[in-house]
C-alpha positions, 0 to 999 in steps of 0.5 A: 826403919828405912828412913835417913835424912843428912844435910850437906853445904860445900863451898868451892873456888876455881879459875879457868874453864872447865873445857880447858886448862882449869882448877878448882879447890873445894870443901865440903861438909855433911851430916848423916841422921839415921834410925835409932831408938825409932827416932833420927840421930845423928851418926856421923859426920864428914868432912871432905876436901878435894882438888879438881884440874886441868893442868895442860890441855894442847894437841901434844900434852894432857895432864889432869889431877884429881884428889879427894880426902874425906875425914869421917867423924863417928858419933859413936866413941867406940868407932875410930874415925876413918880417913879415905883418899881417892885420886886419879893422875892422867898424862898422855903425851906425844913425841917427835910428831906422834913417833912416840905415845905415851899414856900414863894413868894412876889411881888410889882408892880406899874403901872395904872388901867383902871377905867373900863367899860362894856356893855353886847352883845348878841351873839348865844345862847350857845356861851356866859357866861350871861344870862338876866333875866328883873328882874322889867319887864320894858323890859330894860336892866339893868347892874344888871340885867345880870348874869352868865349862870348856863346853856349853853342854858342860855349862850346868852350874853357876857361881853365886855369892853369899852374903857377907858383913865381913869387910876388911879396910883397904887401900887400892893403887892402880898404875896404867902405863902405854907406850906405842912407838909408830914408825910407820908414819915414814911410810914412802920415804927412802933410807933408813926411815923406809926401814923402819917403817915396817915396824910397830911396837906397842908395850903396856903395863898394869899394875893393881894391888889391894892392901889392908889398911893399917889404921888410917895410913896411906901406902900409895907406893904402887910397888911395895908389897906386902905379902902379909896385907896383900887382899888382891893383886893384878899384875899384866905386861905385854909387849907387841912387836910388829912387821908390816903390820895389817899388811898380809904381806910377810906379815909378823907379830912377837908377843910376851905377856906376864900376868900374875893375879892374886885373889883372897876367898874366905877359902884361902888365896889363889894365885895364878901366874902366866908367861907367855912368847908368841910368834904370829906370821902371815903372808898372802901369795898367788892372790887368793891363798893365805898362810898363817904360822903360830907358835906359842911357848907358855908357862902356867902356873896355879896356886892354891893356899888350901887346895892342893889338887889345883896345884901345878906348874905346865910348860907348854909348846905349841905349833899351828900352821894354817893354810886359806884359800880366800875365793872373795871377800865373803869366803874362805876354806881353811886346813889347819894343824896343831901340835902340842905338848905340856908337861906338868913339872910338879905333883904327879908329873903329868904330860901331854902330846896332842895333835889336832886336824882341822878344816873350817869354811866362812861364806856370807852373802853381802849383808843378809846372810852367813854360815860358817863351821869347822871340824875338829880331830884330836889325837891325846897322848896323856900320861897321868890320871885325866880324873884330875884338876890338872888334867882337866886343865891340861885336856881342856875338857877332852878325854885321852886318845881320839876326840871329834869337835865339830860346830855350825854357825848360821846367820840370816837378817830377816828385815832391817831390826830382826836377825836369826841365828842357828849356833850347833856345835857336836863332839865324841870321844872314844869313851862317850857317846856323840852330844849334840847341843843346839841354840836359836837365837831371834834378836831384835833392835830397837 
């Protein structure tokens, strides 16, 4: 029953080498037998044409096309025949003696999507990504009901999928686009050129979108979008401005991200939409001490077509300035603050003020040994209901009022393919007992 058999021949012509600057246009065809009525029939044929090259190849421009249409002819009259095109465009080019990068990469794909679904197992504890939380106390698991583990301990279910013969036909368009602008390379120079010569800024874009094929049509407009046919979506840009950048001397970084994502489950869509501006400073004095300031303003959103507890939209700010003292290479003592506060501006409306303390220490000892930990206090002021989607989302796993994290780190290379490692990590808070969680690892190279 498991037996098929096809034939295959392709003819193709090119020039060129295929190291180089080349082109290459082929055909190919192919018959595919299969298991029916306990003998091999034929159920269907393909017919595939595809452009393959190397357009530029120098020290400053790459450009490289690749297309590949596919006509499949069922022999089945029932089945409507079904039309694929898979294409992948790259162009990188430099500017000005590499002042500017530029890196573009776009795709198309058809294919199929499951319409999937997944249920939660429960394996040993620390050994899954889930936890369960019976939000309502009915004792009943419930899909909405599970989240990601914000501790190992926590770590008790896993996500398995289902299976499925549901597939909906789509059609994929992926658009990758960087540009990096490097004035760094005027370094030494005098004027304006020494100016900017502390800067580095780096911008980056992806765009990729999953739509339902209508028939055998192709959209391979990236940006169009149809909310009605659209199966799945990912959409990130991020830019990253720098100042003296892996200097350690006034050292400053502004980032801002948007990132949106779109999924369809057979439970409905969920929506996910991030935005985010950070400011990283970093400066080195008096040889031996390091000062880190960070300060973030993000806005996240979640939505959930069938599950309205995972709805909320939280406005977060936060402060966290740190203070190092490097003793060599090897070691370092830190003490850091951080301050925060979220206010979900939907639903119930539910706030957060979080202070935390910290110290933590790094010593290794050359190449054959390491330690490090830190220790944690968290004061939460949280108005609302903590037995919620949003306030375990808000609390990141912690309990309102007085929490203690703390965690150890050890390493040792015992020979040259052997390393041992020691993970603990501890936490209380003012309504649970102290849980404790250890883990050996013995690691071995061949």
């Amino acid at each position: 029953t498991l037996s098929q058999k096809f034939k295959s021949y392709e003819f193709f012509v090119g020039i060129g080498d295929s190291t180089k600057v080349y082109a290459e246009i082929g055909y190919k065809n192919r018959i595919n037998d299969s298991i029916r009525n306990n003998s091999l029939q034929k159920v269907n044929t393909s017919n595939t044409y595809y452009i393959n090259s190397k357009i530029i190849q120098n020290e400053r421009t790459n450009l490289s096309l690749y297309i590949n249409f596919r006509l499949l002819k069922s022999e089945d009259t029932t089945v409507e025949d079904e039309q694929s095109l898979n294409s992948r465009l790259q162009y990188s080019q430099r500017f000005f003696k590499q002042l500017i990068l530029w890196n573009t990469v776009f795709e198309t794909n058809s294919g199929t999507l499951p319409l999937q679904d997944f249920t939660y197992v429960e394996v040993e504890a620390g050994q899954g990504a889930y936890t369960w939380i019976d939000y309502n106390n009915n004792g009943i698991q419930e899909l909405e009901e599970f989240e990601i583990a914000q501790f190992q301990d926590q770590g008790n279910y896993i996500r398995v999928l289902l299976p499925n013969r549901v597939f909906i036909k789509t059609h994929q368009n992926r658009l990758s686009q960087t540009l990096t602008i490097n004035p760094q390379q005027f370094f030494g120079e005098d004027g304006v050129k020494k100016f900017w010569s502390h800067f580095y800024n780096q911008t980056s874009y992806l765009l990729d979108r999953k739509i339902k094929r209508d028939r055998n049509n192709f959209n391979i407009n990236p940006f169009e979008s149809d909310a009605k046919n659209q199966l799945g979506l990912q959409l990130i840009f991020r830019n990253v401005l720098f100042f003296n950048r892996g200097k350690q001397h006034y050292t400053t970084s502004y980032t801002y991200l948007s990132n949106k994502s779109r999924n369809l489950l057979s439970i409905g869509f969920i929506e996910n939409n991030l935005k985010s501006h950070q400011l990283n400073f970093n400066h080195k004095f008096a040889t031996s001490w390091l000062i880190t300031l960070q300060s973030n303003f993000d806005v996240n959103e979640s939505v959930s077509e069938n599950f309205a507890s995972k709805n909320f939209n939280i406005d977060e700010v936060s402060f966290n300035p740190k203070l190092s003292y490097l003793l060599n290479d090897n070691t370092r003592f830190d003490v850091f603050y951080q301050y925060t506060t979220k206010d979900n501006t939907i639903g119930s409306f539910e706030s957060l003020q979080q202070q935390k303390y910290g110290v933590s220490f790094t010593f290794a000892s050359t190449q054959k040994a390491a330690i490090s930990g830190e220790f944690n206090v968290f004061s939460n002021n949280f108005e609302g209901n903590a037995n919620t989607p949003v306030g375990y989302q808000m609390l990141e796993g912690l309990q309102p009022g007085e929490n203690f994290t703390w965690s150890l780190f050890a390493q040792k290379k015992i020979t040259k393919f052997l390393d041992l490692n020691l993970t603990y990590f501890g936490r209380k808070t003012e309504t649970s007992k102290t849980i404790h969680t250890g883990t050996v690892q013995l690691k071995v190279y061949f």
